[in-house]
N, C-alpha and C positions, 0 to 999 in steps of 0.2 A: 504494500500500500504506500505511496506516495505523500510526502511530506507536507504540511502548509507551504512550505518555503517555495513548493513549486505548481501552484495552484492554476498558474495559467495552462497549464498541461491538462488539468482535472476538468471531466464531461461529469461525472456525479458528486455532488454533496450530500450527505447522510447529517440530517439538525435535527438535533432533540438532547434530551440530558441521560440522556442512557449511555455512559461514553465506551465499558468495554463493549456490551449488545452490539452498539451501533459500528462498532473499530473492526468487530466481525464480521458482518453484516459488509462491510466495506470489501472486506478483504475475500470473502465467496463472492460479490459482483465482480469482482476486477479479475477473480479469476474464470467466473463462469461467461461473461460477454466481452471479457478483453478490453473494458473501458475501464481507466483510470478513473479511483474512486477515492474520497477522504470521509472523513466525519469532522462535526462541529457539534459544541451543543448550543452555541449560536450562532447568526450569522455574524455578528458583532468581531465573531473570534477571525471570521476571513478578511475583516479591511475593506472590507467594499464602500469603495465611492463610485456614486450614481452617476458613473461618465460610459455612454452608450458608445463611444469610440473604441475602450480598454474591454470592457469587462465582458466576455465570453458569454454565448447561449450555453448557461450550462441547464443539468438535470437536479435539482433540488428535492428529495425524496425526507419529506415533513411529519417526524413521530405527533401521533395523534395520540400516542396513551395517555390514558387521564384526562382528555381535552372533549367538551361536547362541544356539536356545531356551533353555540356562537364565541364560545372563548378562542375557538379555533381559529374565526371569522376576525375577532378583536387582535390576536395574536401577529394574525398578515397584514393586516393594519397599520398596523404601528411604525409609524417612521422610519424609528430607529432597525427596526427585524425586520421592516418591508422587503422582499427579493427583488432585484434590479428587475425591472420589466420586461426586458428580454429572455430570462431565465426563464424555463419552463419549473412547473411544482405538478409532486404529485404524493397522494397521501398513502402513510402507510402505518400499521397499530389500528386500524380503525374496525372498531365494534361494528358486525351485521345488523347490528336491531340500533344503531345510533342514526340513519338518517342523511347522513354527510353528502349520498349522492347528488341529489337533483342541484342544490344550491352549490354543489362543485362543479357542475359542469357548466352552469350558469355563470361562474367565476372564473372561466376558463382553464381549473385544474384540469392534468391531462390524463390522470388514473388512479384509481384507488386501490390499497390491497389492503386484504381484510388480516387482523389476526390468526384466522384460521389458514393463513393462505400457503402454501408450502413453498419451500425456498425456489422450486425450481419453476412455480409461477411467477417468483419475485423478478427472476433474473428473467425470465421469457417478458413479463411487461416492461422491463427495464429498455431492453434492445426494441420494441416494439413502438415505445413513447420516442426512444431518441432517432427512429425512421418518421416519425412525423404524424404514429397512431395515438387513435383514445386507449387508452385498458379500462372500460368501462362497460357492463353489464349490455349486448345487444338491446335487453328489456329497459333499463333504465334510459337508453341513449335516445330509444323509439319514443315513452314516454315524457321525456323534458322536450323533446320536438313538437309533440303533439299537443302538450299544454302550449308551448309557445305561439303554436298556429293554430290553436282552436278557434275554428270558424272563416280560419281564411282560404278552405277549398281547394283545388285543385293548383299545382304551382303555377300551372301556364295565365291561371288566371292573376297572379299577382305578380309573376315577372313575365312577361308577352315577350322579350325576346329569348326564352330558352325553347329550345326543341324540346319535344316528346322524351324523346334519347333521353336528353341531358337531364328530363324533368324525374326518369325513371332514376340514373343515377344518384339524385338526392334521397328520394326515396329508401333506396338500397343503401346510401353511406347515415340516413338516417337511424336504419337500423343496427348499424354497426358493423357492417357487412364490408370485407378486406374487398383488395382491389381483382383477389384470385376468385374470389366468391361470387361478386358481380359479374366475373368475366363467364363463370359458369352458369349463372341466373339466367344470365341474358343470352348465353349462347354465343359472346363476341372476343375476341382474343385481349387480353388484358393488355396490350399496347393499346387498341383502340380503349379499352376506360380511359388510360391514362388523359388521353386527346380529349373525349368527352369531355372529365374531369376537369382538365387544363380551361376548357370552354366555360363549364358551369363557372367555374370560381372568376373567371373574367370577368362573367357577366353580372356577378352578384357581388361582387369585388370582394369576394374572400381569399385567404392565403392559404388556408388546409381545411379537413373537413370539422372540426369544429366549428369553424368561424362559417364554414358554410353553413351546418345543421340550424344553427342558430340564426343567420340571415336568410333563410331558405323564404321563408313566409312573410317577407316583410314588406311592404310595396316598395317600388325602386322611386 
């Protein structure tokens, strides 16, 4: 596992106060996805100043033990502990019967993993978030879409320049469905989603499929 000293090299941070848990934890991701990974138990202890020129997309994987959704909420908050905005967050310690989903995805966290979750899910949604996926329940991803656009119909009706095609892709990346999935739904070779995909998000000016799931319904 790799030093503080050398942090500009570092794709995962591990923050919470569990410091040998989390040192471990560090040390099976770095060896199971080959991404350089540290621990903090806060971010305070990395030095980060909010200069978007320096400071690296990295992957910040946030202990949730002991935290219910709104201290969790007041936690990222805060100034001083806020994660630079280019960093991606995603939570992990999180109780099944706590809640944490919907209003995470709403807040653009990019994946949750439960306590129950076994290491080798840990390190599968790790590599999975840092290709540019949600790790998010298919079921839960279908429902924060559906509350969002309840009542606005069919997509072509609220964005008039997507195709059929591309209106089907939302669809499919609503439900949480990879690009391999779609391509076999649909019957079309996963280069063309890509193309689709690259269209849809043009046209609704999103940059990945969050940012689309969540503009999907919204009048342009």
């Amino acid at each position: 596992m790799k030093s503080h000293d050398s942090t500009d090299q570092l794709k995962v941070w591990i923050i919470g106060p569990a410091k040998l848990q989390n040192a471990l934890m560090a040390q099976f991701l770095e060896k199971r996805t080959g991404t350089a990974c540290g621990q903090a138990q806060t971010l305070d202890e990395l030095h980060l100043e909010e200069n978007e020129t320096t400071i690296p997309q990295w992957l910040i994987l946030w202990d949730c033990q002991d935290l219910d959704p709104p201290r969790l909420w007041r936690e990222l908050d805060i100034s001083s502990q806020s994660p630079p905005r280019q960093c991606l967050i995603a939570l992990f310690n999180v109780g099944t019967d706590q809640g944490f989903e919907k209003d995470a995805l709403k807040r653009s966290i990019r994946g949750i993993f439960y306590k129950t979750d076994p290491l080798e899910r840990l390190s599968n949604g790790v590599l999975a978030i840092l290709r540019g996926e949600l790790w998010f329940s298919r079921k839960i991803i279908s429902e924060v879409f559906l509350e969002r656009n309840a009542g606005a119909g069919f997509f072509g009706r609220t964005h008039p320049s997507l195709t059929r095609r591309e209106s089907e892709m939302l669809m499919e990346i609503a439900s949480g469905a990879t690009n391999r999935e779609i391509a076999e739904e649909l019957g079309i070779s996963i280069h063309t989603v890509k193309t689709h995909l690259y269209n849809t998000y043009r046209k609704i000016n999103a940059s990945n499929r969050l940012q689309a799931v969540l503009r999907a319904g919204q009048k342009p």
